[in-house]
TORPA-4810 file (N, C-alpha, C, O; in nm, 3 decimals):
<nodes>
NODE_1_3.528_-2.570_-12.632_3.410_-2.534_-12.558_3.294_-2.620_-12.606_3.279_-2.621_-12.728_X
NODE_2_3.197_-2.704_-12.525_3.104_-2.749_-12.552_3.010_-2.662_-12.572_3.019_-2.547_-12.530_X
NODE_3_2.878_-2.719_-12.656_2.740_-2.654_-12.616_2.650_-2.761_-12.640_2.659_-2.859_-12.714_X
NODE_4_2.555_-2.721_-12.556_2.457_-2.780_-12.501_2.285_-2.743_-12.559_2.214_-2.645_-12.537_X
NODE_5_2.257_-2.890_-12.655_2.128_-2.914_-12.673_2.033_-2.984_-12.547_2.065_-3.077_-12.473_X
NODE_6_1.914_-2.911_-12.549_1.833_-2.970_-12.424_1.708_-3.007_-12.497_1.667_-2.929_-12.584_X
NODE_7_1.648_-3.108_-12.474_1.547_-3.129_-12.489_1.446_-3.188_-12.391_1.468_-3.280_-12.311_X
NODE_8_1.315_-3.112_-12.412_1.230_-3.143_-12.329_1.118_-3.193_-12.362_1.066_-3.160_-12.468_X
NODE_9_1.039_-3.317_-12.245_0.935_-3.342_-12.230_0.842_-3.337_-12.135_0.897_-3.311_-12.028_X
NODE_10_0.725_-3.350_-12.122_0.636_-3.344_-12.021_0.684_-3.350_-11.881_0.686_-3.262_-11.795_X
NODE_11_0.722_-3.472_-11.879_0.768_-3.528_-11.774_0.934_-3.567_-11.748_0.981_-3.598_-11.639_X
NODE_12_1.025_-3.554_-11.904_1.136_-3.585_-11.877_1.191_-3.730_-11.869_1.305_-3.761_-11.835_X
NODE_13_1.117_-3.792_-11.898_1.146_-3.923_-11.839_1.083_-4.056_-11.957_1.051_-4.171_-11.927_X
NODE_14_1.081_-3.981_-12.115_1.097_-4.063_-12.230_1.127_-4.042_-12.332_1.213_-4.106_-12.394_X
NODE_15_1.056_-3.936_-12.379_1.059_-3.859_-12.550_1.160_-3.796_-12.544_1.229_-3.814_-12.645_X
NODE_16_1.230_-3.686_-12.426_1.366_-3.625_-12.465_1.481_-3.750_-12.416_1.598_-3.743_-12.454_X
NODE_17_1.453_-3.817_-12.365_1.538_-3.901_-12.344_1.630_-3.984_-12.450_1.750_-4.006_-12.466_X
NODE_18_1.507_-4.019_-12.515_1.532_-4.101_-12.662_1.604_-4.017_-12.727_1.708_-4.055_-12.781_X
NODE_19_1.554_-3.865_-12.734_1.618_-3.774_-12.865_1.766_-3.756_-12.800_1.864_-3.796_-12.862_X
NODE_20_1.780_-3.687_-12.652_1.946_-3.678_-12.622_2.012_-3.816_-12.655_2.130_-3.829_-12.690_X
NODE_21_1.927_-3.909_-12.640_2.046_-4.065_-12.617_2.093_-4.065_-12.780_2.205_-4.095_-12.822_X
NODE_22_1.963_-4.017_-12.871_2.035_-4.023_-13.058_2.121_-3.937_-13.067_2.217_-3.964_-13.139_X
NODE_23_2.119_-3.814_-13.005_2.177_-3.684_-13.040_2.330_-3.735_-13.004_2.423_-3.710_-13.081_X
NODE_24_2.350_-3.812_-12.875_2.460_-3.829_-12.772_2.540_-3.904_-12.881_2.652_-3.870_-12.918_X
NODE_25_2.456_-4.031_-12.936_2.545_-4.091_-13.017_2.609_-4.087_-13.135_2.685_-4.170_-13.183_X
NODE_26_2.562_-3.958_-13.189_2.601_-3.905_-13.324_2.642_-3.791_-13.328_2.677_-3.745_-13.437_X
NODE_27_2.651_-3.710_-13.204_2.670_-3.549_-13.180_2.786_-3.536_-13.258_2.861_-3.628_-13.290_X
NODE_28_2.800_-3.385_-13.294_2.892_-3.325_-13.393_3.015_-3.253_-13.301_2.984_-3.207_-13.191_X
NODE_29_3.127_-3.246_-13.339_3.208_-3.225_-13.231_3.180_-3.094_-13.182_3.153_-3.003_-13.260_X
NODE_30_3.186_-3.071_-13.003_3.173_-2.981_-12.995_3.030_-2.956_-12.953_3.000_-2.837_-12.947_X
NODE_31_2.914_-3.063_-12.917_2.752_-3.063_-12.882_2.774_-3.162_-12.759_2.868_-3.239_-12.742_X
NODE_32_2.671_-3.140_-12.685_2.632_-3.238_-12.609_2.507_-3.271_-12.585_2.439_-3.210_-12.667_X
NODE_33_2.442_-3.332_-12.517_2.224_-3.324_-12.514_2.237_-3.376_-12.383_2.299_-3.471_-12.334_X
NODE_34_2.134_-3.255_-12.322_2.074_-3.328_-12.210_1.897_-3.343_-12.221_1.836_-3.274_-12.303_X
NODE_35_1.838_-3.423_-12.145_1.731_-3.392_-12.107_1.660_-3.341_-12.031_1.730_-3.320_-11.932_X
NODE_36_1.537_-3.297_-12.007_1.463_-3.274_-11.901_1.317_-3.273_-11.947_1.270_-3.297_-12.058_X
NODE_37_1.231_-3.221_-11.779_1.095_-3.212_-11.831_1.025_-3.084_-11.787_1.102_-3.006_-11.731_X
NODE_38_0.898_-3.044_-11.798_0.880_-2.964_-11.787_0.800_-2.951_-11.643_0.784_-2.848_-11.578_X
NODE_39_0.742_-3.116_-11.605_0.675_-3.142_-11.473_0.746_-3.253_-11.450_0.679_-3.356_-11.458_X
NODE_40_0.863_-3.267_-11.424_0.967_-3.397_-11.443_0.898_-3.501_-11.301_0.876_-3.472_-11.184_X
NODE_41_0.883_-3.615_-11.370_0.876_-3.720_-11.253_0.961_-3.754_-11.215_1.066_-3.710_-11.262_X
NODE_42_0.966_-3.851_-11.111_1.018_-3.965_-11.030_1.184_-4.028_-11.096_1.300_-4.025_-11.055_X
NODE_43_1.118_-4.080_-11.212_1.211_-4.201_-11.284_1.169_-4.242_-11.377_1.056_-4.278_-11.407_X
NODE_44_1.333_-4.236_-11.470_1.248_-4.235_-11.619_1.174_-4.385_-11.648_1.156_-4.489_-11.585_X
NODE_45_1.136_-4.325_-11.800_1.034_-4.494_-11.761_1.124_-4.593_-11.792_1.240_-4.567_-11.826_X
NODE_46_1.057_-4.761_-11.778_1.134_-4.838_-11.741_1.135_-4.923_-11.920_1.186_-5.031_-11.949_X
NODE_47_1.059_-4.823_-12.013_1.005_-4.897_-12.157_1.196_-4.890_-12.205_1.254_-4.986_-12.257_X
NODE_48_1.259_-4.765_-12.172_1.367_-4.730_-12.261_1.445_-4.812_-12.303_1.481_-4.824_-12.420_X
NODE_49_1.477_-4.875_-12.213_1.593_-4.988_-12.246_1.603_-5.088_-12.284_1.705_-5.154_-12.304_X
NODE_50_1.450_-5.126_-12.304_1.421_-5.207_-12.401_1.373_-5.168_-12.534_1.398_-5.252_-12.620_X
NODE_51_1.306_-5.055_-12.577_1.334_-4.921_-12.681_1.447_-4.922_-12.749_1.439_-4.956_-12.867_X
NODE_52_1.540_-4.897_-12.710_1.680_-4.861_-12.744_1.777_-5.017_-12.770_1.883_-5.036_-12.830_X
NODE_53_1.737_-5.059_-12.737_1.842_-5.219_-12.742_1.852_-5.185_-12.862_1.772_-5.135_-12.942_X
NODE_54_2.009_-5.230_-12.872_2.062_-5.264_-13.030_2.093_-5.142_-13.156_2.135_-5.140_-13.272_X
NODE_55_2.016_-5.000_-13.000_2.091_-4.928_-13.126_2.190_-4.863_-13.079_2.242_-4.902_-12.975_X
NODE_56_2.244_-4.736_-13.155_2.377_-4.658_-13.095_2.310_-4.556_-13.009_2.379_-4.454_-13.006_X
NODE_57_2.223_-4.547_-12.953_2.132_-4.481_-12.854_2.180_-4.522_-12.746_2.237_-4.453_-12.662_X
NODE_58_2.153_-4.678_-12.740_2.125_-4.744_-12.635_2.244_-4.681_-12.548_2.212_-4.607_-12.455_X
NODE_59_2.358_-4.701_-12.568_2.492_-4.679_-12.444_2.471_-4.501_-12.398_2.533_-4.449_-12.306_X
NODE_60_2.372_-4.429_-12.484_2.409_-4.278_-12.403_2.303_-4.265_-12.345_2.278_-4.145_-12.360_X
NODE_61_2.201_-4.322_-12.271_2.053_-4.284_-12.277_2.047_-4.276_-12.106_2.053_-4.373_-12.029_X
NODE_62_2.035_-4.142_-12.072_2.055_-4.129_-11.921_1.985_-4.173_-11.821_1.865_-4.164_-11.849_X
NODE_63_2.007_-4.225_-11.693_1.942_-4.308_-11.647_1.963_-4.227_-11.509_1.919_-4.300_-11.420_X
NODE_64_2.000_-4.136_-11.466_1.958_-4.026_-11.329_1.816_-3.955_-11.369_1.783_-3.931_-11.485_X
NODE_65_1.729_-3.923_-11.242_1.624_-3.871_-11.223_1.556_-3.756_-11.338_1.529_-3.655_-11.272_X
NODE_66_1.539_-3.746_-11.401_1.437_-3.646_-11.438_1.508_-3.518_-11.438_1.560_-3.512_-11.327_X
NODE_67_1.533_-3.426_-11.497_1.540_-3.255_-11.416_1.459_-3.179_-11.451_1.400_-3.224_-11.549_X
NODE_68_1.420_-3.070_-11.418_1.350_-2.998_-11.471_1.401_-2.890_-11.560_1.500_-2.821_-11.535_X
NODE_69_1.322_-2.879_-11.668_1.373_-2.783_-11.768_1.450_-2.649_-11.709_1.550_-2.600_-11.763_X
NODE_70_1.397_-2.605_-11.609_1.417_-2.479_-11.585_1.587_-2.467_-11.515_1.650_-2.362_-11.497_X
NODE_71_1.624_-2.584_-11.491_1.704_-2.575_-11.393_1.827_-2.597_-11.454_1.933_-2.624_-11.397_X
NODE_72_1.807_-2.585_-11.579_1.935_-2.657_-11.711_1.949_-2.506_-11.809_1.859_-2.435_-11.856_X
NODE_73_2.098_-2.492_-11.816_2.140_-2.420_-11.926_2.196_-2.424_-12.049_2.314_-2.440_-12.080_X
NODE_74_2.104_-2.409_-12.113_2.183_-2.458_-12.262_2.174_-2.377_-12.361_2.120_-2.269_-12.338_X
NODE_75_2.224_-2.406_-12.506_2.229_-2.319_-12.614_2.124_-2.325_-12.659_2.090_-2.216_-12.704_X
NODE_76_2.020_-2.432_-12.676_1.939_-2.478_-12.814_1.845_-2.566_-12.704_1.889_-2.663_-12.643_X
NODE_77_1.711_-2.514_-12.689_1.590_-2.613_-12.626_1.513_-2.656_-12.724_1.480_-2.568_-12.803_X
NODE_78_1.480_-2.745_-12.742_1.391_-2.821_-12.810_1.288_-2.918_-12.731_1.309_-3.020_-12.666_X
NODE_79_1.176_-2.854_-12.756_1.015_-2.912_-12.696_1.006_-3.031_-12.745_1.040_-3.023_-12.864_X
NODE_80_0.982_-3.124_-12.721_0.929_-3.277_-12.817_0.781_-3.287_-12.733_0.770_-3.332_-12.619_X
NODE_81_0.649_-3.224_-12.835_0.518_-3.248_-12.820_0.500_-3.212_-12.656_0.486_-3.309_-12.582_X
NODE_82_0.498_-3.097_-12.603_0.477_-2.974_-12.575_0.494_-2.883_-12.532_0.612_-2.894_-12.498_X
NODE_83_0.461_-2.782_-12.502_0.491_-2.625_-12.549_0.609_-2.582_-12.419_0.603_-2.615_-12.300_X
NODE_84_0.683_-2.522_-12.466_0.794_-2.437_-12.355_0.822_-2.320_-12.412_0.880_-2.328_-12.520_X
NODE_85_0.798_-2.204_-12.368_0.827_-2.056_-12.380_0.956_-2.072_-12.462_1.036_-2.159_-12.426_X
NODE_86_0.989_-1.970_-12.603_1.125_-1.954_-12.619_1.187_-2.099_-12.692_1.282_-2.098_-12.770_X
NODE_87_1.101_-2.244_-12.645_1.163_-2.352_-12.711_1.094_-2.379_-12.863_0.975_-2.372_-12.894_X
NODE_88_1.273_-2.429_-12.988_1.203_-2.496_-13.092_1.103_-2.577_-13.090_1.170_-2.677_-13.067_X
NODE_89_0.951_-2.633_-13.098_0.859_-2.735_-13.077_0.911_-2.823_-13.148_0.996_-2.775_-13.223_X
NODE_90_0.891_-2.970_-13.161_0.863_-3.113_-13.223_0.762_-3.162_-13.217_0.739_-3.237_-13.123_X
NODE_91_0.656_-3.135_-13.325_0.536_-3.245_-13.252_0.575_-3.366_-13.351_0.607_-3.351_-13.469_X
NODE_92_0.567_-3.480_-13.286_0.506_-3.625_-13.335_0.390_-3.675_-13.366_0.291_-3.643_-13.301_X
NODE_93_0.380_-3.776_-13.491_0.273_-3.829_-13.506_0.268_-3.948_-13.490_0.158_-3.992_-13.525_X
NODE_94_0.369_-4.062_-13.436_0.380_-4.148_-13.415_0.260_-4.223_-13.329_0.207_-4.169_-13.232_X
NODE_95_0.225_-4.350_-13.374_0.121_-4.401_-13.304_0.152_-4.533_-13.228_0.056_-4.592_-13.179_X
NODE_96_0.278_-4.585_-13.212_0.366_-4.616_-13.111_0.486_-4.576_-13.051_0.535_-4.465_-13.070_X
NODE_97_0.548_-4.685_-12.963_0.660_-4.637_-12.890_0.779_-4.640_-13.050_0.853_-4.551_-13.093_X
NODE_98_0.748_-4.797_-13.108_0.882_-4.782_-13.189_0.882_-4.729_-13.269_0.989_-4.712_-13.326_X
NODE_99_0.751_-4.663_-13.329_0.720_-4.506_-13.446_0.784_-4.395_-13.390_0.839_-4.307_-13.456_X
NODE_100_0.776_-4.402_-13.249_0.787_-4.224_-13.183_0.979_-4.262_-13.216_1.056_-4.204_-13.292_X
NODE_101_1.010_-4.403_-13.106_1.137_-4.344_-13.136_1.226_-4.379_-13.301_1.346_-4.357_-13.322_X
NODE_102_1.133_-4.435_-13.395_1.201_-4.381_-13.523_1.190_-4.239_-13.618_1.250_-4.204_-13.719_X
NODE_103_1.103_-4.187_-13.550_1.070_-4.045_-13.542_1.176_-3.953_-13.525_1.246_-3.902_-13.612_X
NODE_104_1.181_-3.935_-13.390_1.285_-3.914_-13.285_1.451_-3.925_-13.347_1.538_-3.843_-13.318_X
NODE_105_1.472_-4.042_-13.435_1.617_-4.050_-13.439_1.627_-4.046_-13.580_1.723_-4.089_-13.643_X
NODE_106_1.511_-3.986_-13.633_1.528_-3.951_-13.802_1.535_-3.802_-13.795_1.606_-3.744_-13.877_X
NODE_107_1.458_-3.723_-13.691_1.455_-3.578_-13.660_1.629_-3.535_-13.605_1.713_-3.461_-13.655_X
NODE_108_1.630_-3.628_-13.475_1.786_-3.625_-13.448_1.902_-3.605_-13.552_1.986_-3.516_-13.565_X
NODE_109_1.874_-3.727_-13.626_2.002_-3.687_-13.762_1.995_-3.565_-13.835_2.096_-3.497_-13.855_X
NODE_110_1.890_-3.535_-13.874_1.872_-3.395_-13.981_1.929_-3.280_-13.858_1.983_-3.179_-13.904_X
NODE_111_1.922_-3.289_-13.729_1.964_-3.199_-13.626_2.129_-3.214_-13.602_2.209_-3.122_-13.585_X
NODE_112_2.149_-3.334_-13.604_2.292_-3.363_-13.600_2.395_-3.297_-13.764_2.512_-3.258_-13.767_X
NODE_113_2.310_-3.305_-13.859_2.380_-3.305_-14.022_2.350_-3.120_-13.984_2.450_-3.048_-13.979_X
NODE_114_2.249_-3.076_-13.967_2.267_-2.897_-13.960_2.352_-2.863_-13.849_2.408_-2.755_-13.862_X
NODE_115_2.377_-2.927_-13.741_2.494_-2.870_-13.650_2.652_-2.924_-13.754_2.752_-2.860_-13.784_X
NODE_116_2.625_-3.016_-13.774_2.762_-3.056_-13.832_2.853_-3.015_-13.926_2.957_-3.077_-13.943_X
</nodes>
């Protein structure tokens, strides 16, 4: 039986993205990560994939539309910088993109080593 980490952002379409694509590539047997947002746009942004080059992120990092939080069921929600009823929060202090996502995939591991 799988279960399912979700993580959310604003919009869905960067900060949980990054964290499912670390989570995806290191998950513990038996996890999976999706993303979403909480006002999900359009399409995620176009920074990611150049973000992610070169790491073990890069090959899981989802590239369909946005969903919205609400519309996803999972075991374990996790907010990344802001608020969702019921969800663990993450705030960041990162003051770029490649701070947020070394942030992101240093938080991921300590999440991956307590599921594991």
């Amino acid at each position: 039986m799988s279960r399912t980490i979700l993580f959310v952002c604003e919009h869905g379409a960067f900060r949980s993205r990054i964290a499912a694509a670390y989570f995806n590539a290191a998950r513990p047997v038996g996890w999976h990560a999706l993303s979403a947002g909480r006002d999900p746009q359009l399409f995620p942004s176009g920074q990611l994939g150049r973000l992610l080059a070169g790491t073990a992120a890069a090959d899981h990092l989802e590239s369909d539309a946005p969903r919205r939080a609400g519309d996803v069921t999972a075991d374990r929600v996790i907010a990344v910088d802001c608020a969702l009823s019921g969800a663990e929060q993450w705030m960041t202090n990162a003051e770029s993109d490649e701070a947020l996502r070394d942030e992101l995939a240093a938080r991921v591991d300590l999440l991956t080593r307590e599921l594991g």
